[in-house]
N, C-alpha and C positions, 0 to 999 in steps of 0.2 A: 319368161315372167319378168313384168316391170319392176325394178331394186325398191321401186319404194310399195310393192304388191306383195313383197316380204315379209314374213310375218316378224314381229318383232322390233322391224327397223326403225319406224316413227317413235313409237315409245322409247327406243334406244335411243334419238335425236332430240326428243325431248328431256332426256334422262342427263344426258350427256350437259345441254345448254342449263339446266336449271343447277346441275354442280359447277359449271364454269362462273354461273353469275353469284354462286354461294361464294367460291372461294373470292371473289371480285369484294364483297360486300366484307369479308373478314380482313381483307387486305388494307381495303380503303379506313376499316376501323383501327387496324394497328396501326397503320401509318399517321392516321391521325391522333392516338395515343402518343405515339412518338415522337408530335412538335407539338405536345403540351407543354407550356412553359411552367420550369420550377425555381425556386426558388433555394439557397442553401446557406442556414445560418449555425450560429455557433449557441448553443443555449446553456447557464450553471445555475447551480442552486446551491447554498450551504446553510449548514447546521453548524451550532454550538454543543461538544460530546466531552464528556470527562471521560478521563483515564479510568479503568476497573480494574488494570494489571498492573503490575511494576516487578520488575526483575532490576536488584543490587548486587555487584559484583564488589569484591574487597580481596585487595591482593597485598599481600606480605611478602620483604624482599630481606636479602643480604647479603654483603659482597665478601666473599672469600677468599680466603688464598688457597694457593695447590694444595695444602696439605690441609687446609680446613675444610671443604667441602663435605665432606662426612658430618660433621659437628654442625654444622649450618643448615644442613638440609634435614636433620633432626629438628631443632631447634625452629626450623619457618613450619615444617608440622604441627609440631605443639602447639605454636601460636595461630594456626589455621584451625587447629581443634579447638581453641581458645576462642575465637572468637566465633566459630559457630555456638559456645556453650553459649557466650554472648547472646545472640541474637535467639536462640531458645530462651533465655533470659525474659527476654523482650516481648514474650509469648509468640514468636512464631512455631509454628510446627516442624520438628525434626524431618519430616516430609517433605518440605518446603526449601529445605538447604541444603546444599550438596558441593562437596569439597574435594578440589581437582589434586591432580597428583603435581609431586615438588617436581619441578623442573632448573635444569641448570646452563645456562648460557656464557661461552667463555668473553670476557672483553681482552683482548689483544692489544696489547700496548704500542703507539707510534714509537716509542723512543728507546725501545729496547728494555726498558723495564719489567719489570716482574707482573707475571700473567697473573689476571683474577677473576673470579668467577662470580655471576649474578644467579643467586639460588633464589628460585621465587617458589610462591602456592597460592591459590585462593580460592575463596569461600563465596559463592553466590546464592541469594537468597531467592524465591519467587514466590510472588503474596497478591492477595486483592487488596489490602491494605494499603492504599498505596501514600495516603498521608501521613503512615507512622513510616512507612521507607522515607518520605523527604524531610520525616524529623530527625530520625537517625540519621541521613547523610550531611545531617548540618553538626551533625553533634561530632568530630572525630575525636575531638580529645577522650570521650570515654572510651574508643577502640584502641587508643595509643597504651591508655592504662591498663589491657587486658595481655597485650604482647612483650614478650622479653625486651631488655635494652639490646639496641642495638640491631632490632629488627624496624624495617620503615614498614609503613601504614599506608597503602595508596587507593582509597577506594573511587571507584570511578563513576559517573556520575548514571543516576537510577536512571531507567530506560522506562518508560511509562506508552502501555498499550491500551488501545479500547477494544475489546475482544467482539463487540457487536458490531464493528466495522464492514461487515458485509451485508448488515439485515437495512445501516445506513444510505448504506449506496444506493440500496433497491430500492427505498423511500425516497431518496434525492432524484433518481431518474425521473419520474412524474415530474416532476415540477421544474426543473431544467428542461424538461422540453414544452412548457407553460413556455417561459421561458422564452426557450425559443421562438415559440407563436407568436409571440407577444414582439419582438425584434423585426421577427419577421414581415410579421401587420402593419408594422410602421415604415420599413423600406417599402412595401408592397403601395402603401396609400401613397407614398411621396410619387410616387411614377402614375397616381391613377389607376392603380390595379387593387384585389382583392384576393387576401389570402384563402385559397383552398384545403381538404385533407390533408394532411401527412401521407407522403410517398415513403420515405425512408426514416430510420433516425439509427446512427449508431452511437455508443459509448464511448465518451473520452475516457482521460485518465483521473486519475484522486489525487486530490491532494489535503493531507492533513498536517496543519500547519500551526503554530502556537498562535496565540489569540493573537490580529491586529499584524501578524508577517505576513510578506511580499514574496516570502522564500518560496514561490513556485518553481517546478520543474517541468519542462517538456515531456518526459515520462512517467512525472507523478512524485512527489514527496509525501516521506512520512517520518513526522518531525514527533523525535521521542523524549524528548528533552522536557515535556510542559506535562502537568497534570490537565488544565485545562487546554482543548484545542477546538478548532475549528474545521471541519469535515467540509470539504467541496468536490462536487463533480459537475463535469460537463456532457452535452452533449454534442453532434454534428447532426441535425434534424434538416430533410427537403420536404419541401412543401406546394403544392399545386397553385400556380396563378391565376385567377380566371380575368 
């Protein structure tokens, strides 16, 4: 019998040639996918965000000698109880405050003198309020007048957060990669081309920075110092040339 008088074998030769030119036809389209020209730019957007949080920290100290420590670290209690009675005062919530235990750090004398000891405690507060925390951290004189003589008064300066800082970012993405396009379209026309789709886009970092600061960080800052701040993100978007 002639090979090709077998049953089967043409259909099998044609079966065969019509997947050889299929795969031909997906090869030729990947490869031409793959010297599409893209384009890769940098895109931000910011927003103006007030603080909704603040956390104040107030620490009371005294330096003691070896045999006073006891009496001392009594004594920075009291006046850690003291001025949380303070700031319940001030109508915060007892909830809201909460006061660390006294600790004692020895200072070591270069010159052979008599050892002494630093006995501290303190009191931080945490509120939405966050305008009556940057009145009271302006006011220390009335904290100096709730604590015993002799004890120091060091309050450190409020930390102010925006607790919606994540729902911001989501909202800035859009429009950093606007953005983007928008940079992008402008290199694109300087060469005689035309910007296409979006291929890719990832997330840079945040930066949230007191109004009108340059204080950027390569991995992002978050500057807690200001009630009012300014919220920025970027992006890294590619874009198709045609």
């Amino acid at each position: 019998m002639n090979f090709f008088d077998r049953p089967f074998v043409i259909p099998s030769i044609f079966l065969a040639f019509a997947l050889l030119l299929g795969l031909g036809v997906v090869g030729w389209g990947i490869s031409a996918r793959g010297q599409q020209n893209t384009i890769s730019v940098t895109g931000s957007a910011s927003v103006s965000a007030t603080a909704d949080t603040a956390t104040w920290t107030i620490d009371i100290s005294e330096t003691a000698s070896t045999g006073g420590v006891a009496a001392s670290a009594e004594r920075v209690a009291q006046d850690a109880s003291a001025i949380a009675k303070y700031l319940t005062n001030q109508n915060f919530s007892s909830s809201t405050i909460a006061t660390a235990a006294v600790t004692t750090n020895t200072n070591y004398s270069s010159n052979g003198g008599p050892t002494t000891y630093n006995v501290t405690d303190s009191v931080t507060v945490s509120t939405s309020d966050v305008h009556k925390i940057d009145a009271l951290s302006h006011d220390i004189g009335s904290l100096n007048n709730v604590v015993m003589d002799g004890a120091i008064v060091s309050p450190e300066q409020p930390q102010y957060y925006v607790s919606t800082l994540p729902d911001i970012r989501v909202s800035l993405l859009g429009a950093a990669i606007k953005d983007a396009k928008a940079r992008a379209t402008q290199i694109a026309q300087s060469g005689g081309s035309s910007v296409g789709p979006l291929e890719t886009a990832s997330s840079g970092v945040v930066q949230v920075l007191a109004p009108n600061s340059a204080n950027v960080q390569d991995y992002g800052q978050y500057d807690t110092s200001t009630i009012q701040k300014q919220v920025t993100v970027t992006v890294r978007a590619d874009f198709y040339v045609r």
